[in-house]
C-alpha beads as a LAMMPS data file, in Angstrom:
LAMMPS data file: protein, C-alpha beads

101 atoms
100 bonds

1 atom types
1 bond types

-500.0 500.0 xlo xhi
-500.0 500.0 ylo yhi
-500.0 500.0 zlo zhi

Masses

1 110.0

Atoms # bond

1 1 1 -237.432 -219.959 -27.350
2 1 1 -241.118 -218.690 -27.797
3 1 1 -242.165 -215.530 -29.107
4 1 1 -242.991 -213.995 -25.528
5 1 1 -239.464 -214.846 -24.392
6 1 1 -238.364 -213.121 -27.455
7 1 1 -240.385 -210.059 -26.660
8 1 1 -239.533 -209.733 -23.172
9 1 1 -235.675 -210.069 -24.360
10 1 1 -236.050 -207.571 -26.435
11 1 1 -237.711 -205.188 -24.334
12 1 1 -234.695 -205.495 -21.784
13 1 1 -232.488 -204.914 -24.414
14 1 1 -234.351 -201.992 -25.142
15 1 1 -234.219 -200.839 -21.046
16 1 1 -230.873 -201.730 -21.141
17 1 1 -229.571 -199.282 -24.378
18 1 1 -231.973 -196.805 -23.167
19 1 1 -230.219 -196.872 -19.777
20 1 1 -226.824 -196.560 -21.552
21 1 1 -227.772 -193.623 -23.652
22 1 1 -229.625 -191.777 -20.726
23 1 1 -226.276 -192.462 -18.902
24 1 1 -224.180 -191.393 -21.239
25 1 1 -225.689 -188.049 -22.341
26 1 1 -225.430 -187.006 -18.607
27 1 1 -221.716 -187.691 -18.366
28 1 1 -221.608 -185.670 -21.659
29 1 1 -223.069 -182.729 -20.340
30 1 1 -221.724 -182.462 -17.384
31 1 1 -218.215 -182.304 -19.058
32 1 1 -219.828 -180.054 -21.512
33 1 1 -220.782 -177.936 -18.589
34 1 1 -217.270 -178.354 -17.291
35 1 1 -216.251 -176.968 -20.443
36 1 1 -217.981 -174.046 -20.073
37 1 1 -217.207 -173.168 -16.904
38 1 1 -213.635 -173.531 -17.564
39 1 1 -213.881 -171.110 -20.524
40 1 1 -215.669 -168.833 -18.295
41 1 1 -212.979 -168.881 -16.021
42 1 1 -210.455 -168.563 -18.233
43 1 1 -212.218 -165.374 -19.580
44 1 1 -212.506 -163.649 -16.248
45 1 1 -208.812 -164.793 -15.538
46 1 1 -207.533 -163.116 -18.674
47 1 1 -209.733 -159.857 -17.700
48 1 1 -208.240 -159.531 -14.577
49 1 1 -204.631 -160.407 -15.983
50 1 1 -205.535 -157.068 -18.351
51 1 1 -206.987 -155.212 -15.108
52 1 1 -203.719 -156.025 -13.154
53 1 1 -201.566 -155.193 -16.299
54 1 1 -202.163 -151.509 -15.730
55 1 1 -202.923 -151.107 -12.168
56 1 1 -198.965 -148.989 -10.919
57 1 1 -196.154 -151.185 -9.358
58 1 1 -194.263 -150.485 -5.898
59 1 1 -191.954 -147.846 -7.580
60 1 1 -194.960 -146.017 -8.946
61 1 1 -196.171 -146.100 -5.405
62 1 1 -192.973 -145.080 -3.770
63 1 1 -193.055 -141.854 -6.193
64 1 1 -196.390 -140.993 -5.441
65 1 1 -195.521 -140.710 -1.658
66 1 1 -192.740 -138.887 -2.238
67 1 1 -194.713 -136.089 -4.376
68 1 1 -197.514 -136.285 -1.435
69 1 1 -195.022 -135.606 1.075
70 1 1 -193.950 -132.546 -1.314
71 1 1 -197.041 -131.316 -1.386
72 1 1 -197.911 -131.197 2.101
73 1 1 -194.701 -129.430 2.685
74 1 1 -195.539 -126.906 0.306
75 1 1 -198.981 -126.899 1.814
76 1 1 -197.640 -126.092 5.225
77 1 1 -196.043 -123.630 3.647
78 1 1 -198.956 -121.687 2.128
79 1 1 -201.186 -121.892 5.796
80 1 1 -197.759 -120.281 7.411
81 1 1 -197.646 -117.904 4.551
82 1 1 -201.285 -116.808 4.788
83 1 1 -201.384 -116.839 8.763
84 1 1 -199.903 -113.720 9.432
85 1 1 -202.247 -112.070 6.111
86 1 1 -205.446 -113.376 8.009
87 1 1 -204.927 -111.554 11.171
88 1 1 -203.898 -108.540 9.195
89 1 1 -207.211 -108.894 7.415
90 1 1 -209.272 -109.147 10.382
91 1 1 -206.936 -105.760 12.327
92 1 1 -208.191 -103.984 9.160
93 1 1 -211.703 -105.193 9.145
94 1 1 -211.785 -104.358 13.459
95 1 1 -210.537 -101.119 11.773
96 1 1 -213.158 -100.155 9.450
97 1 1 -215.830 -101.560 11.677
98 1 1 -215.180 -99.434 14.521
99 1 1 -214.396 -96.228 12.279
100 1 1 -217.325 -96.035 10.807
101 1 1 -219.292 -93.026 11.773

Bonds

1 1 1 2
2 1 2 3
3 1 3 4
4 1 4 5
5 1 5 6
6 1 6 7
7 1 7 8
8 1 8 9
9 1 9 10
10 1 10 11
11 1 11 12
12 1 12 13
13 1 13 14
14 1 14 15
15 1 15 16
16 1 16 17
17 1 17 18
18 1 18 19
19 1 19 20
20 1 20 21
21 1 21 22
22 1 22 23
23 1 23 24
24 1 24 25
25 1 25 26
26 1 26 27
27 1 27 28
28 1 28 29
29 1 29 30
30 1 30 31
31 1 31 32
32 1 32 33
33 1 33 34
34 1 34 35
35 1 35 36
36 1 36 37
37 1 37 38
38 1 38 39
39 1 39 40
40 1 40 41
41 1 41 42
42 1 42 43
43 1 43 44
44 1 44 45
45 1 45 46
46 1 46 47
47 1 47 48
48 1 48 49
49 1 49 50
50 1 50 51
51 1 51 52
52 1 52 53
53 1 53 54
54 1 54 55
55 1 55 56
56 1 56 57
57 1 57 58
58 1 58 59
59 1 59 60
60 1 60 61
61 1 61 62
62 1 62 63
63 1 63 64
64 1 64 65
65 1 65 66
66 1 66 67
67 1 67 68
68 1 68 69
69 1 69 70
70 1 70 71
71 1 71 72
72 1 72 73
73 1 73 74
74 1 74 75
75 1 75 76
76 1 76 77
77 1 77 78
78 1 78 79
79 1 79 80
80 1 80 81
81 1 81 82
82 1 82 83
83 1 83 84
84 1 84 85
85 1 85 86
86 1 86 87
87 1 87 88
88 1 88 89
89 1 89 90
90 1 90 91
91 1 91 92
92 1 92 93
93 1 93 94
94 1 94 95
95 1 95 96
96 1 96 97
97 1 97 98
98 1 98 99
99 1 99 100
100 1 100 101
């Protein structure tokens, strides 16, 4: 072997590594970028774990019908109550409107 086929050898080899480090560095990044993704994920998981941690369950629900339904029942109530008040209102208003002179 001659010094130019030494040079040229090691020049591949030199290509070659290169290649294999270029190669490799992308492979590690993109599980490095894996990595972070999945710890992203597993943040926002474990925030909406929390989130869904407080948000009521069914029996919650059920009871907060039940206390709507009560209170549009006592509602009811009240607009019958103040029916016969509001036409009593207006007679006396008609009243005082047409008595005064």
């Amino acid at each position: 072997m001659n010094l130019e086929q030494l040079k040229f050898g090691f020049i591949v080899m030199q290509w070659v590594v290169l290649t294999m480090i270029g190669i490799y560095t992308w492979l590690a990044n993109r599980q490095t970028a894996s990595a972070q993704e999945l710890l992203e994920l597993r943040t926002r998981i474990t925030a909406l774990e929390e989130h869904v941690r407080h948000l009521p369950d069914q029996t919650a629900v059920t009871d907060l019908l039940g206390d709507m339904k009560a209170v549009r029942a006592e509602l009811s109530g009240v607009k019958d109550a103040l029916a016969p008040l509001a036409r009593s209102l207006d007679r006396i208003n008609d009243y005082l409107l047409r008595e005064k002179t």
